[in-house]
N, C-alpha and C positions, 0 to 999 in steps of 0.2 A: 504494500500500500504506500502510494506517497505519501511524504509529508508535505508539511503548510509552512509557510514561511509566517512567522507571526510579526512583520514588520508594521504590520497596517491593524492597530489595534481598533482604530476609531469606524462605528456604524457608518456602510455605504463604500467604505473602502475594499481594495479586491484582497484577496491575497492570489501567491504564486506557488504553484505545484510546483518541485523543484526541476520538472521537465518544462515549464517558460508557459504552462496555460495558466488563465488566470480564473479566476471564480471571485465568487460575491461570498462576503463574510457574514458570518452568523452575527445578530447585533438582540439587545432587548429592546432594542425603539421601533415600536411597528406602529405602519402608516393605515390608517382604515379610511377608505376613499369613500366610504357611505357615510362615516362619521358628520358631516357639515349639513346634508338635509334633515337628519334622524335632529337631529341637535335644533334647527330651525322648528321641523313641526313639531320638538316639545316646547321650546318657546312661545309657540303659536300655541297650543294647547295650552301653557301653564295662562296667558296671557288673557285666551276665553274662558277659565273658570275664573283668572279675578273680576274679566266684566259681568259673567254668573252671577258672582255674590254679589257684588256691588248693584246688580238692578233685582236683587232678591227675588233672581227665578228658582234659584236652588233651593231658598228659603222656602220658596211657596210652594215648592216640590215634596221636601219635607215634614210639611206640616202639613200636607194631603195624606201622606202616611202616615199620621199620629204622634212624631216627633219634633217635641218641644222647637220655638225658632232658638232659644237661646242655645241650644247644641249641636246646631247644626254645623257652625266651623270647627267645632272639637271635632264633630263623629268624620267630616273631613279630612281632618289631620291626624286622627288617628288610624285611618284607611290609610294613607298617605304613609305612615308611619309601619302597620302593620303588613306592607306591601313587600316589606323591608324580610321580614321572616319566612322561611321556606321550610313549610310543614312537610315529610316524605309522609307517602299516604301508602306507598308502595315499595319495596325490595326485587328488584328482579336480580336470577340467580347469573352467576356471572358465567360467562360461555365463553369455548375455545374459538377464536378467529382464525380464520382459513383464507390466504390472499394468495393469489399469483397464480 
């Protein structure tokens, strides 16, 4: 197996098999080219639940359902909050993989 020449430590830089081909380096900086819409429509989403509450549609939402208006930005924040937690409902048994 070749080796690498580790001259080129910095992400984006190549290195050189020591037969003169070059390759791209392992780096932990990775670029996610979806990143900037994903990131826009939560903005735009965080942006229409402040105009929500602020014209007290969601208030009026929840108090069609029988919950108080005075808790209704808790029961929000704590959704918000509890979104955060990831209950397993499930075990799957682990399987041998077969490639090539």
């Amino acid at each position: 197996m070749p080796q690498l020449d580790t001259a080129f430590p910095f992400p984006g830089d190549t290195n050189t098999i020591l037969g003169g081909e070059e390759t791209m380096s392992f780096s932990s900086f990775h670029y996610f080219p979806l990143a900037l819409p994903f990131l826009l429509a939560l903005l735009f989403l965080f942006g229409l639940l402040i105009i929500l509450i602020e014209i007290r549609i969601l208030e009026y939402a929840y108090v069609k359902m029988g919950i108080n208006h005075r808790y209704v930005f808790a029961l929000l924040l704590l959704s918000l909050l509890g979104s955060y937690v990831n209950i397993p409902v499930a075990e799957l048994p682990a399987e041998q993989v077969y490639s090539g």
